[in-house]
C-alpha positions in Angstrom: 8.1 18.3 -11.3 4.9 17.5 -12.6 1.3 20.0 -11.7 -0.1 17.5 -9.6 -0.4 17.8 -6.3 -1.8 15.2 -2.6 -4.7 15.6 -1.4 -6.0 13.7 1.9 -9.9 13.5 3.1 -10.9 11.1 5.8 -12.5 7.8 4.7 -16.5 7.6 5.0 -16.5 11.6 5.1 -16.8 11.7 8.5 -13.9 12.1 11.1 -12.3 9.5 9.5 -11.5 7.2 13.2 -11.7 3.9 13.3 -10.8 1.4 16.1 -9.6 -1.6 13.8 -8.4 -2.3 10.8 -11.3 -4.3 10.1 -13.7 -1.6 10.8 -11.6 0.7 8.0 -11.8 -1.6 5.1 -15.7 -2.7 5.7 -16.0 0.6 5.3 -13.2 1.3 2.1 -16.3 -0.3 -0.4 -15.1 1.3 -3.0 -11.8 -0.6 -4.1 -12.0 -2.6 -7.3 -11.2 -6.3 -6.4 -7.3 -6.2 -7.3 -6.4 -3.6 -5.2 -3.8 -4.5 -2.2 -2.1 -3.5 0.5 -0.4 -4.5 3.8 -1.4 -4.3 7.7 1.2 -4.4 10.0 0.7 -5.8 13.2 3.4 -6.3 16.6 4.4 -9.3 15.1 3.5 -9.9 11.5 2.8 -7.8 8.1 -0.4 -9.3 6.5 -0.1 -8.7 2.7 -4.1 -8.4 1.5 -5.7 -8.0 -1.9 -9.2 -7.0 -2.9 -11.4 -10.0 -4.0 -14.7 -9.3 -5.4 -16.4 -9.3 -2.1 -13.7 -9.2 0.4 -10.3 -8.6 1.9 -8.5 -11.8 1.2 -5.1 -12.8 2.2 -3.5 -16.0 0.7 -5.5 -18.3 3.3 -8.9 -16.6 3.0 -10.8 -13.6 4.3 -8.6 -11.2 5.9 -10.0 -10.6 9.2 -7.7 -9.0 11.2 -6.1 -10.2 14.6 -7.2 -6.3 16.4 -3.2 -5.9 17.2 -2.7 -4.2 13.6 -1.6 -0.8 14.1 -1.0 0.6 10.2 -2.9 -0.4 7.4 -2.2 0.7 3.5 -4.1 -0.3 0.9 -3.5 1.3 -2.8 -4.7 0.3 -6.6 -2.3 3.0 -8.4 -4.9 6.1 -8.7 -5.0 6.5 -4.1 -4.0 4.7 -1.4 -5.8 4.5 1.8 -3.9 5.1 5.0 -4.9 3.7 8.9 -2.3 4.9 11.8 -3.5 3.5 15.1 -2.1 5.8 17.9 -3.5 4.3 21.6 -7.1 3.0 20.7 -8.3 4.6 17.7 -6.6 5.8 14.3 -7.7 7.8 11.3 -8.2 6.8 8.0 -7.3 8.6 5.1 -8.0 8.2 1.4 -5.0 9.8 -0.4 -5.0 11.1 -3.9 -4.0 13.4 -6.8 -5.3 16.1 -7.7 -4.5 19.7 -10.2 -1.7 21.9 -8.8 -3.4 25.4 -8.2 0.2 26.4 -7.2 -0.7 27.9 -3.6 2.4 27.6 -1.2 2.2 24.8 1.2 1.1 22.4 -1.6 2.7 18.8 -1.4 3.4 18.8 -5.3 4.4 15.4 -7.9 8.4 15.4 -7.8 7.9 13.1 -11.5 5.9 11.6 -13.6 8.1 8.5 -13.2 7.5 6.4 -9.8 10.6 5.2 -8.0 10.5 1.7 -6.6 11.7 0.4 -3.2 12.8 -3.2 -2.8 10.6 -5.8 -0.7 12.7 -7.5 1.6 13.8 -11.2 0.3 13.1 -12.4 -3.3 10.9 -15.2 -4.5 10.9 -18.8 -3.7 9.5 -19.7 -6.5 6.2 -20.9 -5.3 2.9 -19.2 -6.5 -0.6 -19.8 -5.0 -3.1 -22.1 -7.5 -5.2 -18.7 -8.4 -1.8 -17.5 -9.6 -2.4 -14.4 -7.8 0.4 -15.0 -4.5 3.8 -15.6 -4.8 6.1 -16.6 -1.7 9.3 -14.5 -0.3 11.5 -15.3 1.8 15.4 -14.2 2.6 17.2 -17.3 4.0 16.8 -17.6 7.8 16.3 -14.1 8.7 13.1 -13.8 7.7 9.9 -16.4 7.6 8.8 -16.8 4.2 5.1 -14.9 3.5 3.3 -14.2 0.6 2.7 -11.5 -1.3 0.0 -10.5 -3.6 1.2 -10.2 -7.0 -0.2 -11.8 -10.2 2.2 -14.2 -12.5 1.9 -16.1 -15.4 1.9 -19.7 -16.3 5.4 -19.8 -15.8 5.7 -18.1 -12.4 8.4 -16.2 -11.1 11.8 -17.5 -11.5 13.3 -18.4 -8.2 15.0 -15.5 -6.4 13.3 -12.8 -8.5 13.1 -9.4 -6.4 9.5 -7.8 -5.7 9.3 -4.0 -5.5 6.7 -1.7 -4.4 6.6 1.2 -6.9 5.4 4.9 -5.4 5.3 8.5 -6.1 7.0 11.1 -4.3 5.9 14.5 -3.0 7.8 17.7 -2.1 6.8 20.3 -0.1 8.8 24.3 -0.5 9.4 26.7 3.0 8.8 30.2 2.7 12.8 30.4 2.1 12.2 28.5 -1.4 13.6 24.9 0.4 12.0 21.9 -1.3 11.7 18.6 0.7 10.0 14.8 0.0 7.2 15.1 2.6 5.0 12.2 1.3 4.7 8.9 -0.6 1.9 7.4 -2.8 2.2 3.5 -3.0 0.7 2.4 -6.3 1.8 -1.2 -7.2 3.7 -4.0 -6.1 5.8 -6.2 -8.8 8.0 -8.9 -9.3 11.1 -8.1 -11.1 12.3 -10.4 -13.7 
């Protein structure tokens, strides 16, 4: 276990509620372009990456369809966390800061992130700007498009994608120690 622990303030500094997902990351200004993340929405999860002006998903400017109910967006240092419950959510900026060791903390488990498996694997297709690649898993699923960077070659076809994160536990008064909490901080394909 490492001396880190999470920490969670509301985006803006202010109550942190937002209506829609596009209202949240007008207002998350201070991602570098490269940063990503995912909405999900009834139907869909949008994959979105940080351009130097906007949101962008592999077709353009991500605006939002105002159905998405989660948002996450992370660039490895925090992540920034939208849960729409009826018709307003709150937005969260979620990092890591020094353990000062008082109970209740949600502490690092390791200094080694874990990493979770996208479902499908890679077509084999990449976006021009090099910067999307397509998954899809047979017939089950409709092919989308992440946002992960490649090189000239590409990814090989079938190539897994994983999203790498941090884990956080959490001890009871009785000495119990649970995972209570994820950081996402990068997405990859696997070679």
């Amino acid at each position: 276990m490492t001396n880190r622990q999470l920490t969670a303030t509301p985006l803006g500094g202010g109550s942190g509620v937002f209506g829609k997902v596009g209202d949240v990351l007008a207002t998350a200004t201070d991602f570098q372009e490269g940063a990503i993340g995912f909405a999900y929405s009834p139907t869909a999860v949008e994959w979105v990456r940080r351009g130097s002006t906007a949101w962008l998903t592999r077709a353009g400017e991500f605006r939002g369809s105002g159905s998405e109910f989660e948002l996450r967006i992370f660039d490895g240092e925090r992540e920034l966390r939208w849960c729409k419950d009826g018709s307003v959510g709150v937005a969260l900026m979620v990092t890591e800061v020094e353990s000062t060791g008082a109970p209740g903390e949600r502490r690092r488990l390791s200094d080694e992130p874990y990493s979770r498996l996208v479902w499908g694997s890679t077509t084999g297709r990449v976006s021009e700007d090099r910067k999307w690649v397509e998954v899809a898993e047979g017939s089950r699923i409709a092919p989308f498009w992440v946002p992960a960077t490649v090189g000239p070659a590409g990814p090989p076809a079938r190539a897994l994608v994983a999203l790498t994160a941090v884990e956080y536990i959490r001890s009871d008064q009785f000495g119990n120690a649970g995972v209570v909490d994820e950081r996402l901080v990068s997405l990859a394909v696997k070679s």
